[in-house]
N, C-alpha and C positions, 0 to 999 in steps of 0.2 A: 647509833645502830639500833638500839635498845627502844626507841620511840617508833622507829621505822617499824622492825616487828611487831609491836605493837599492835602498830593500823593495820600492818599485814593481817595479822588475825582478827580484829573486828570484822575488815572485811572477810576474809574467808567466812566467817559465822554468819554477814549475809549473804553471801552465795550461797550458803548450806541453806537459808531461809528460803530464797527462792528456788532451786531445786526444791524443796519439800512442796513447797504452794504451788509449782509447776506440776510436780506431779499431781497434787489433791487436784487442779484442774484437769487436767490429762483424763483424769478416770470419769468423766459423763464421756469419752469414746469408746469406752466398753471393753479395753485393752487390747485396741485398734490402733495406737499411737505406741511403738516401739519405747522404751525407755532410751534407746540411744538417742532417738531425735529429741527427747525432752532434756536429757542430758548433754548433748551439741548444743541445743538453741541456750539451755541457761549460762552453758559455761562463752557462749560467743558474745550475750548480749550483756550478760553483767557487769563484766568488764569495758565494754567499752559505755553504757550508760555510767557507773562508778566513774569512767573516767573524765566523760564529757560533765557529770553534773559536780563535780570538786572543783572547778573555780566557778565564780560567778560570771561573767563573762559567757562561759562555753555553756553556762546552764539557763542561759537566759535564752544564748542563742537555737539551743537545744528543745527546750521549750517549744518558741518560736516555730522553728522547723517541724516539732513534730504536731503542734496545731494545725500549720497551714494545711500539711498533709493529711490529716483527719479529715479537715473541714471539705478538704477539694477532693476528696474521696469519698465521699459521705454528698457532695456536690454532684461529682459523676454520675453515682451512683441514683441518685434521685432525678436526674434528667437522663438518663439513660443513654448516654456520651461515656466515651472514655475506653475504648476496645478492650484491651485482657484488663484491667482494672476493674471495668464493668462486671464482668463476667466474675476475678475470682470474688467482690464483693458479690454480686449473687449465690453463690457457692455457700459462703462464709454466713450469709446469712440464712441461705438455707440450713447449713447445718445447726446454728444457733435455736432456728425456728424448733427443727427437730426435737435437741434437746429439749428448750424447756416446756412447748405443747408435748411431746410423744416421749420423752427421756429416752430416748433411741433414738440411735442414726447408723447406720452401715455405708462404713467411709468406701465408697467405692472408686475405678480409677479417675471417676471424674473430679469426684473430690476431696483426693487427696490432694494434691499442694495446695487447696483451698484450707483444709486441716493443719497444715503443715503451716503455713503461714498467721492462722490462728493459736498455734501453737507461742509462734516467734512475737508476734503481737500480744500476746500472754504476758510471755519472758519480757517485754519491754515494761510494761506497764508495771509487775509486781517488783521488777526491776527497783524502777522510780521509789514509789513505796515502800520499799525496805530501805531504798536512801535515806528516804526523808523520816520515816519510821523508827531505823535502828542506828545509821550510822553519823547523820546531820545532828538530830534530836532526840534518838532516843525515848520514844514513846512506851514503854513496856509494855501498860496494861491494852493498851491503845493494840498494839499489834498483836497480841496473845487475845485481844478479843476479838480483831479478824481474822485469825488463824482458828478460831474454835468454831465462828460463823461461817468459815468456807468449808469448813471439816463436817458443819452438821449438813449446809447447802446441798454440799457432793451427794451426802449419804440420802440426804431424801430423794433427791435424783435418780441415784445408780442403785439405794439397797443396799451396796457391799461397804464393807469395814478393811481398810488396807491398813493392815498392824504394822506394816513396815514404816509408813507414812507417821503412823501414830506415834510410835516408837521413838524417830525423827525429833516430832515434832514434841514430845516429854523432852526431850536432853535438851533443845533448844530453848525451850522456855524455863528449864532451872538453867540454864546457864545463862541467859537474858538476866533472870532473876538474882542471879549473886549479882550481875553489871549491875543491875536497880538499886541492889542495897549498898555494894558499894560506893557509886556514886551521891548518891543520896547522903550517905555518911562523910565524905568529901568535902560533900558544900556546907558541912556543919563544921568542918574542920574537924572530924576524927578519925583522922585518916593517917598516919605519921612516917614517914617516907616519900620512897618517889616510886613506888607501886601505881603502874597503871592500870587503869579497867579491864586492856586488852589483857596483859599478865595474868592478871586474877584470871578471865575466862579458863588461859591455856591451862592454868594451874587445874582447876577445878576441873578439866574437860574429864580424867580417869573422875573423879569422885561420881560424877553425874554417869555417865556411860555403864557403869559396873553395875547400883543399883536398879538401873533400867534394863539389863540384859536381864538378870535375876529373875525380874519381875515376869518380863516374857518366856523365859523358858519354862516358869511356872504351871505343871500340867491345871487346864483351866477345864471348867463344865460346860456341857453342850448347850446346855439352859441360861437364860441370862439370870441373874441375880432379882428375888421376884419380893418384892415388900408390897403385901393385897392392899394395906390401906392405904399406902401412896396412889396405889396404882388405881382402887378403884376412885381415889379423888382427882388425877390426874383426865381418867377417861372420863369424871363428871363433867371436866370445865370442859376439855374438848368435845363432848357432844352437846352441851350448852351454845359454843361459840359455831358448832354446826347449824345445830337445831337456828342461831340466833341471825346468821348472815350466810348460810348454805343452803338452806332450802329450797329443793324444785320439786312444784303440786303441779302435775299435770293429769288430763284425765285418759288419755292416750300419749303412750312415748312417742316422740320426734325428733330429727334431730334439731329442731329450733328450738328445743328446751335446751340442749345443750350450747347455743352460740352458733351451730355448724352451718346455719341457715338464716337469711335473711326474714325480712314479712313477707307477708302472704307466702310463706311456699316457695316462693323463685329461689330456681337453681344460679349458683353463680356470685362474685365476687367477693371481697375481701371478709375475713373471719377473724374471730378472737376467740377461740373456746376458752370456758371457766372453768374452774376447777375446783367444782364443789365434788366431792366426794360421794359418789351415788351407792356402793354396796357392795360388801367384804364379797367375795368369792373364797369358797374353801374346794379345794379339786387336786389332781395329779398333774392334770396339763392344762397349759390355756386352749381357750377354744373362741368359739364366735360366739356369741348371744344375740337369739334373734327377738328385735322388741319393733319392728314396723315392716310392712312391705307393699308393695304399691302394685297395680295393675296396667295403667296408660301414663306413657309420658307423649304432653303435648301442650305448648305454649310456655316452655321452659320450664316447665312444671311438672311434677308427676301428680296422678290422679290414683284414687279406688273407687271403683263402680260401688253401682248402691247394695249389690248383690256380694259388696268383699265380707263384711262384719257379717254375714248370716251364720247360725250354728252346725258344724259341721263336723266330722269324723277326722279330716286334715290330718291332723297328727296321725292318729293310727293309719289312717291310707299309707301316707309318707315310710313311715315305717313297716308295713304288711309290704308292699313293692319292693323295700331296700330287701328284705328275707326273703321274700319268695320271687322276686324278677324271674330268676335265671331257674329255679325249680324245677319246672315245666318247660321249661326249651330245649326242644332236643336238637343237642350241638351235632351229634352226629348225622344226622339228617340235613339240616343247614348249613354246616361248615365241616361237608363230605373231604375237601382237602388241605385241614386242617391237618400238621402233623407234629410231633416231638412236645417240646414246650409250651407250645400254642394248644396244642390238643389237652394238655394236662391241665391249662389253665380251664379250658372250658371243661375240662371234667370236675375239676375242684368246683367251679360254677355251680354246674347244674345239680352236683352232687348235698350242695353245703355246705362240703369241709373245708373252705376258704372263708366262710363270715368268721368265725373267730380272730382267723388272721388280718385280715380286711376291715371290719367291722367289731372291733374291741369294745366291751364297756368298758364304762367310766362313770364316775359318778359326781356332781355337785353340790354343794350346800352356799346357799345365797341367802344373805340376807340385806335388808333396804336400809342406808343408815339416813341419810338428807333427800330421801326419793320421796313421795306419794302418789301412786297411782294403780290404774288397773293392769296394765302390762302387766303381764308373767313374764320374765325373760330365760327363754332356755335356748339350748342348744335346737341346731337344726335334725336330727334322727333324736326325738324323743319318748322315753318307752313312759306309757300314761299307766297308771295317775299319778300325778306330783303329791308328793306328802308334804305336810304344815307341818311347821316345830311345834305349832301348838299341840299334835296332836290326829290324828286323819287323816284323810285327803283336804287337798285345797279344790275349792268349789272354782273351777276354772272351764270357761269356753274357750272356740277359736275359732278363728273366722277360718275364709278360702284359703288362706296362703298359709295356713298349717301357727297362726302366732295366736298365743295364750292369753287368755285376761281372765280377770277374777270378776265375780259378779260386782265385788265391790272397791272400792280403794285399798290397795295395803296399804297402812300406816308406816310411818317409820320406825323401825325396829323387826318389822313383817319378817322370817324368814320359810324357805322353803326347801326342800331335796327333789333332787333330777336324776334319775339317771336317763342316760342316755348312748347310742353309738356314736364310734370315732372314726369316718371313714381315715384308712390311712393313707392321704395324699400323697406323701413321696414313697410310698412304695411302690418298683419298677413294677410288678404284678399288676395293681390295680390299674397302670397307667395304659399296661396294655392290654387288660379287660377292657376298657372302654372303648379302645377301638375296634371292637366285634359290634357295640352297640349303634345300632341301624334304625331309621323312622320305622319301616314297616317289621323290625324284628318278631313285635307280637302277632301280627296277623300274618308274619311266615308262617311259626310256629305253632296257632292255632290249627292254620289251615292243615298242615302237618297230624298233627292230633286228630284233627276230624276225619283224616285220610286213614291214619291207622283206625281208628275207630270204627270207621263204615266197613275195612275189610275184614275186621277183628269180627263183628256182627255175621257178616255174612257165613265164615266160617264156623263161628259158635253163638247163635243169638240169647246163648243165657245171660240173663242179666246179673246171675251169681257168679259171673268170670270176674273174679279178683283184678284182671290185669282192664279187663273194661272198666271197671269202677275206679281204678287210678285215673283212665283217661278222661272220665267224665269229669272225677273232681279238675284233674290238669285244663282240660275246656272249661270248666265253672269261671278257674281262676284268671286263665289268660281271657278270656271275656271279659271278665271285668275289669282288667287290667287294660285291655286294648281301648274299652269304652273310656277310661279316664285318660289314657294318652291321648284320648283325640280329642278331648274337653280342655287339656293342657295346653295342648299345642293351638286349638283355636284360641285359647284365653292369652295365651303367653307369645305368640308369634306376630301380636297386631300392634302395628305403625302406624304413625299420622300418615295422610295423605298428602300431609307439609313437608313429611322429611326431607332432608336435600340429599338432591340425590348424588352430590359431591362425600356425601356419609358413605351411603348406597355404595359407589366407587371403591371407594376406600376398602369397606368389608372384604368386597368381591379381589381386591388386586392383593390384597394380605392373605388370602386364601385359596387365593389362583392355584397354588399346586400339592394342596392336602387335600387327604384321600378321604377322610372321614370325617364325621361329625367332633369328634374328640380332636382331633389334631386344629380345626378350624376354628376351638375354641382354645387351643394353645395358642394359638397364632396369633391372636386378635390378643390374648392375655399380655404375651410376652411383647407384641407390640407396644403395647399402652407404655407396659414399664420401663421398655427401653428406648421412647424417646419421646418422651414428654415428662417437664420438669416438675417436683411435688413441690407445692410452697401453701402455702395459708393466705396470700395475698396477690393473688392471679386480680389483673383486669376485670371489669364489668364487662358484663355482655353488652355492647352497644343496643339500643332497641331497635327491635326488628330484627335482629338477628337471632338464630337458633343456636342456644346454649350447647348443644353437641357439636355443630359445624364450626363455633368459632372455637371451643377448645381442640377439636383436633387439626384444623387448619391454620386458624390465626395465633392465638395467644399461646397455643400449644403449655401451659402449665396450669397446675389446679392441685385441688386436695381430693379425697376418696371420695363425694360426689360426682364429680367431672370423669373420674376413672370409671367407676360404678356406671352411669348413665350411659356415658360414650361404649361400652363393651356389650352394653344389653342391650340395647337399641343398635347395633351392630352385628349380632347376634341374630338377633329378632328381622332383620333384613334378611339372613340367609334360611332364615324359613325353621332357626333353630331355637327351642323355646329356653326362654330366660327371663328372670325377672330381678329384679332389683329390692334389694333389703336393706334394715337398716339397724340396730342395734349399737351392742357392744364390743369390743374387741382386748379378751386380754391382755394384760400386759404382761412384758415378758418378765419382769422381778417379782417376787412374793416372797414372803416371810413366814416359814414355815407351812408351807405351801396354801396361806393364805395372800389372795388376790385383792387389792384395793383398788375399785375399777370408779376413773374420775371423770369426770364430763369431757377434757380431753382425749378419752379412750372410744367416745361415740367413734362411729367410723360406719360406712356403706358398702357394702361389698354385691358380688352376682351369685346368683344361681340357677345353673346350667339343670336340664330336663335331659336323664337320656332310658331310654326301654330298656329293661333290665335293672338299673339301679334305684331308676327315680331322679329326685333334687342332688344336686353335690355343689358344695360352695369352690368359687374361683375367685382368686385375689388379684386384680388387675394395679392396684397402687402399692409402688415400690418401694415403701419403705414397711408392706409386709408381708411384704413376700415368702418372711421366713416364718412365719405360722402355717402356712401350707403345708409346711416338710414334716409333716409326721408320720413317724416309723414306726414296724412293730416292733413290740420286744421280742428277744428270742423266742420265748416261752410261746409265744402266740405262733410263729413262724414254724415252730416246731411241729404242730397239728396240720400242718399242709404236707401231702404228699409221704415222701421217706425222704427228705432234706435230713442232714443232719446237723447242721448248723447251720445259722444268719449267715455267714459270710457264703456258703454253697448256695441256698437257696437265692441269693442278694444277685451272686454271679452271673447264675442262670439265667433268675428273669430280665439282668440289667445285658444279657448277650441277645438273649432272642427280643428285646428293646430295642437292637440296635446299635449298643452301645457296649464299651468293655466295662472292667469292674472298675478301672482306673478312675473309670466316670464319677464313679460313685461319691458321693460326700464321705468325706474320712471325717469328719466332725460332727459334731450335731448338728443340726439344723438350725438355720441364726444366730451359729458360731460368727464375730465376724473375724476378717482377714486383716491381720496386722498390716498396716503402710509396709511397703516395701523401700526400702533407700535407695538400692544399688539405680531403678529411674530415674533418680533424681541428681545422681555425681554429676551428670554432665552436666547441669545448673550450677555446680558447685563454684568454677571460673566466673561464669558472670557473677554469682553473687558475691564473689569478693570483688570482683571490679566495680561490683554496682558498690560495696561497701567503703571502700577506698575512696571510690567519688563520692560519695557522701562525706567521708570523713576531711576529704580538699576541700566541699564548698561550704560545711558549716566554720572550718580554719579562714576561710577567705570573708565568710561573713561577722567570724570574730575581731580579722583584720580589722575591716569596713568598720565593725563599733568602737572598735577603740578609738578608731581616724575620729569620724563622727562626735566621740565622746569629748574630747580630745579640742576639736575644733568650739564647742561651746564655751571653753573654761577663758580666764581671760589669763594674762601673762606669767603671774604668780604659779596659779595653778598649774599650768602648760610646764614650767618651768619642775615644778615638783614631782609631778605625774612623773615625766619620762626619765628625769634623776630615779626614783624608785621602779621606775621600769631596770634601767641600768643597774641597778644592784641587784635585780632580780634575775637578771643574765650570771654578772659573775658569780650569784651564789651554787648555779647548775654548771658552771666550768669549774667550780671548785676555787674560787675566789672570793669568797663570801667577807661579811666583817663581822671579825673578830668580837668576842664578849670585850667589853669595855672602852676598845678602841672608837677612837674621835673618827667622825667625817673626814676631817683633814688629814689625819693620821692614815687612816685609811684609803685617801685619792694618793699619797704621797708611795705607799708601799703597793697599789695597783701601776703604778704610772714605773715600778723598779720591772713588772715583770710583761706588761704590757707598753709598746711605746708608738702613740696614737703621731698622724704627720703636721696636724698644722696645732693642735693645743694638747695638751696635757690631760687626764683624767683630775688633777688636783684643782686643774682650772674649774674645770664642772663641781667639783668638792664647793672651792672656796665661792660661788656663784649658787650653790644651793642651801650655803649655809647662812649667806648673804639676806637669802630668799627667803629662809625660812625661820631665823630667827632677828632680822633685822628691819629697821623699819622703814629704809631706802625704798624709791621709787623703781620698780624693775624697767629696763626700755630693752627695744626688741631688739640691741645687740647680745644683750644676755640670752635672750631667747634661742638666739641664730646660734651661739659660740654652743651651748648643752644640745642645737640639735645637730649640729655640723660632730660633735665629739660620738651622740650616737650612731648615728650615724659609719661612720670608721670604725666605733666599737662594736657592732653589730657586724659589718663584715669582718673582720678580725676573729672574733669568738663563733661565727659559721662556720670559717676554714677548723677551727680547731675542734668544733662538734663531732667531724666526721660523719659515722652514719646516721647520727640522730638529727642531722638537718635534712632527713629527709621524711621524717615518722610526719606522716599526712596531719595532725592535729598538733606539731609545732608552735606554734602561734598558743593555743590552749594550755602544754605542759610547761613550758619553757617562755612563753610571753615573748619570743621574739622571732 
């Protein structure tokens, strides 16, 4: 019984292994993966891997089975055959993709059992691995040095540190470690008893657990543990091994510095972003970085006219419109039946006391680690002039589309400061500010102005009337504001004359019953993302065909160019202007609210033209969607109106939205949503049926090797084999032989309690001893009499099994 325990607890110590490496994988989901499915899948798969690979036989067959099924799944998969197979391998590899290009993924319901199954395909594998690692052979340092490399793996990934995991994974490995030295001292013979390895662990399991609680209850510092000369020789070699095989010297950003694009410029096919480290970000929130933007797309290609790079005011325009749009527009005049909540919004409008709430600073600090070039990369509302760490401002122009570049190259090291505004995209207020904004708003409201003006004149022509001199600055401004919307909209609403007008369709039928400019640019958004698949390995465009037509018709999957293109060029069909950018895209982990932003973070996003606001960025690719959701702080929410708190003011505008509060995100934005289980019980029946027939057809295929095996050997061998098959029976009926007891001895005291109908068990004895120790010719009646004797003993010891002649991997436990 004592030996038995034993193994019980080695094994139990690798279940607790894989549980621990189950979970350190689990965490690139973002604690999207329940700990109960991580804890179902290990405690379902362990055991029955432990159990198929402890004989050799079942682990050979086990093997077997689970290569073919790799290989013809990975077969499927690459011919594009094999119905739900196909699919959750697509799935499984998107999310994979996600992870390691984007270290995010938001498991949504498509793909969760895809998750779930990668989950279970986890549990199998680490499974294996610990067999062969802890419990076969015994590897120590071997498996405490995969366990440290999937612990640092995770963290580079995800950024967070799970103390519980870690915690886990300390007691485990002093308790591996006494099995090491134990053992070790064993095989030198100084070991004296019948102490076994497994014993020692359970012994030691309090000794280990106590000092490791200790250690973590320990109030610890918020700071990590800081030694300057390690550190600044640490950060020498890593910016050597940057500087030495990281470097991108471009003299304008693109995304083809990054991988994101092919030659020459062509939109379209398969990608590999790299992942050189392009430049710390220090900030509160992540945002967009705008480092390119283009003018025309045509010929699968976007273009800049020759007029994009001229020097230009851009920036401040951009910015003077976002403050002053709504200034000068009189709502009450324009939107006479405007009333309750709606009217309050356009009073905060016109008034100003909604930019703080709406339009928060923030501020940046950037600087280039493996970059060189002229790009300035800032946010889209940027307030001028950037300041240099070195000292002043940075000597920065910009072209028509409001993007920054230095007269000269930044080096690497270059840093610079931004502030800038935040418009707050998921705030319900702003969402439905935009829908008052109209093509002709500005020249309603001039015309407006010019009308009060001329009557104002008539009744008092002094030009010292305070209220005329408002009006006039108000006409200065919407003047010039009207004159640049209409310079936008010619610039930004022009199509090929190629486009297909299957695009055209498409626009107009996604838009068929929105009322507004805002809403037709929801439409078209939330289309993209809710049905067409992200991947990094979309089709080529066949030639001759138009890179937007065939991603939104044919191949229907792409990464954030094929999103980016297809929404602005869709856009730009309904006469609403848009363009297309291209930059950087924070990421969502940071370290101390430093951003490490890597050539996998390039990404292309739209931006939407509307009177009143100006530029506002739209995220049509769904896996980020959730950098749009920014909210205000209270503090900020607090200066609008007599709200007195986020949740009242939140109410409000998300009622006159259209919507209830219920609506509302109760978490932050790109919180993601735990898998849910309870969808999946009713899979739960087939999955044991599908598991059970697994566990019949690799027993039938252990049969089969034994037959097979069996059949090769010549008569001797035949003769032995299944004599040691038979004893391998009676030792699980509780018939086994004896310490010291003879072969003979032993068929004669089986044959008292067993009584076989045409030979004896002792006959099989004295024919195997015959065999085995004698130097007689064997002839194939011996053969016949040991298999005719299993044969009957085989049925015999069935009936007496009971339930366990029916445990589906029979053949494996029990060899018969």
């Amino acid at each position: 019984m004592k030996p038995k325990l034993d193994k019980i607890f080695i094994y139990f110590i690798g279940y607790l292994y894989v549980l621990v490496m189950l979970s350190l994988a689990s965490a690139v989901l973002k604690g999207q993966m329940p700990f109960s499915v991580v804890f179902l899948a290990s405690a379902a798969v362990y055991p029955i891997i432990s159990l198929l690979f402890a004989f050799r036989v079942s682990r050979m067959v086990s093997i077997l089975v689970l290569g073919v099924a790799a290989v013809t799944s990975v077969v499927l998969y690459l011919t594009g055959t094999g119905g739900i197979v196909l699919v959750q391998m697509s799935y499984m590899a998107e999310i994979i993709e996600r992870i390691i290009y984007y270290q995010n993924t938001i498991i949504t319901g498509q793909l969760a059992a895809a998750a779930i199954i990668l989950v279970i395909l986890a549990a199998i594998l680490l499974s294996i691995v610990i067999y062969f690692l802890f419990i076969r052979y015994f590897r120590m340092y071997l498996l405490t040095g995969a366990i440290i490399a999937m612990y640092i793996g995770i963290w580079t990934l995800t950024g967070n540190e799970n103390k519980t995991v870690l915690a886990f994974t300390c007691m485990l490995t002093a308790i591996s470690y006494f099995r090491h030295v134990f053992e070790k001292k064993a095989k030198k013979g100084l070991i004296t008893g019948k102490t076994a390895s497994g014993s020692l662990m359970l012994f030691t399991l309090p000794a280990v657990i106590i000092p490791v609680l200790i250690v973590i209850s320990i109030p610890k510092s918020d700071h990590p543990i800081r030694w300057p000369w390690l550190d600044r020789k640490v950060f020498q070699v890593f910016q050597y091994l940057e500087q030495r095989f990281g470097h991108t010297d471009v003299e304008f950003f693109s995304l083809a510095a990054t991988g994101f694009r092919g030659s020459a410029n062509r939109l379209g096919g398969p990608i590999r972003p790299n992942h050189t480290v392009m430049m710390d970000v220090r900030g509160d929130k992540r945002t967009y970085l705008r480092g390119a933007a283009f003018s025309r797309y045509e010929n699968n290609m976007w273009h800049k006219n020759q007029d994009d790079s001229e020097s230009v005011a851009e920036i401040e325009n951009m910015l003077l419109e976002n403050r002053a749009g709504w200034l000068y527009i009189p709502v009450d005049k324009l939107f006479p039946d405007v009333e309750g909540n709606d009217k309050e919004i356009l009073e905060n409008l016109a008034s100003g006391r909604s930019n703080p709430f709406l339009f928060p600073t923030f501020s940046l600090d950037i600087r280039y680690r493996n970059l060189t070039t002229k790009t300035v990369f800032t946010p889209l509302l940027t307030i001028m002039p950037i300041t240099s760490t070195e000292g002043g401002n940075l000597d920065a122009g910009q072209d028509m589309h409001g993007i920054a570049y230095a007269q000269r190259k930044l080096p690497m090291g270059s840093g610079y400061t931004v502030y800038y505004l935040q418009p707050m995209y998921g705030a319900p207020v702003l969402k439905r500010a935009l829908t008052f904004c109209y093509d002709n708003l500005y020249q309603d409201a001039l015309d407006e102005l010019v009308r009060q003006r001329d009557a104002l004149v008539e009744k008092d022509p002094s030009p010292k009337n305070p209220h005329l001199e408002e009006l006039g600055q108000g006409i200065e401004v919407l003047e010039s504001l009207l004159i640049r919307s209409k310079q936008i909209a010619e610039e930004y609403t022009w199509i090929s004359e190629n486009t297909p007008e299957s695009v055209i369709k498409l626009a107009r039928a996604i838009t068929h019953d929105c009322e507004n400019d805002y809403e037709k640019v929801v439409a078209i958004q939330d289309y993209l993302r809710n049905n067409y698949q992200y991947t990094l390995s979309p089709s080529r465009v066949p030639e001759g065909r138009d890179f937007v037509e065939w991603f939104l018709n044919e191949d229907r999957r792409g990464y954030c160019t094929y999103y980016a293109t297809s929404m602005t060029v869709m856009l730009r069909s309904l006469g609403i202007p848009a363009r297309y950018v291209e930059g950087f895209v924070m990421p969502e982990n940071h370290n101390d609210t430093i951003y490490t932003i890597t050539s996998r973070h390039a990404h292309a996003w739209v931006e939407v033209y509307f009177q009143g606001f100006g530029w506002l960025i739209f995220e049509p690719t769904p896996i980020y969607a959730d950098v749009m959701q920014y909210l205000p702080s209270e503090e900020n929410v607090r200066r609008v109106g007599d709200a007195q708190s986020i949740e009242d003011l939140m109410r409000r505008y998300a009622e006159m939205y259209g919507k209830y509060s219920s609506d509302l995100p109760s978490a932050p934005a790109g919180t993601p949503v735990a898998v849910e289980l309870t969808s999946y019980l009713e899979y739960v029946p087939h999955a044991l049926a599908g598991l059970i027939l697994a566990m019949v057809i690799i027993n039938l295929l252990a049969i089969l090797v034994d037959n097979l095996a069996l059949l090769g050997k010549n008569n001797k061998r035949k003769i032995i084999s299944i004599f040691q098959t038979m004893l391998i029976w009676l030792e699980h009926s509780g018939c086994g032989i004896k310490p010291g007891e003879t072969v003979l001895e032993f068929g004669r005291r089986i044959d008292k309690h067993i009584v076989l109908a045409r030979y004896s068990f002792a006959d099989a004895s004295e024919i195997f001893c015959r065999v085995r120790y004698g130097d007689k010719e064997i002839t194939g009646d011996d053969l016949e009499v040991i298999q005719t004797i299993a044969r009957q003993l085989r049925k015999i010891l069935l009936k007496d099994f009971g339930i366990k002649r029916w445990v589906p991997l029979r053949r494996i436990i029990y060899r018969i």
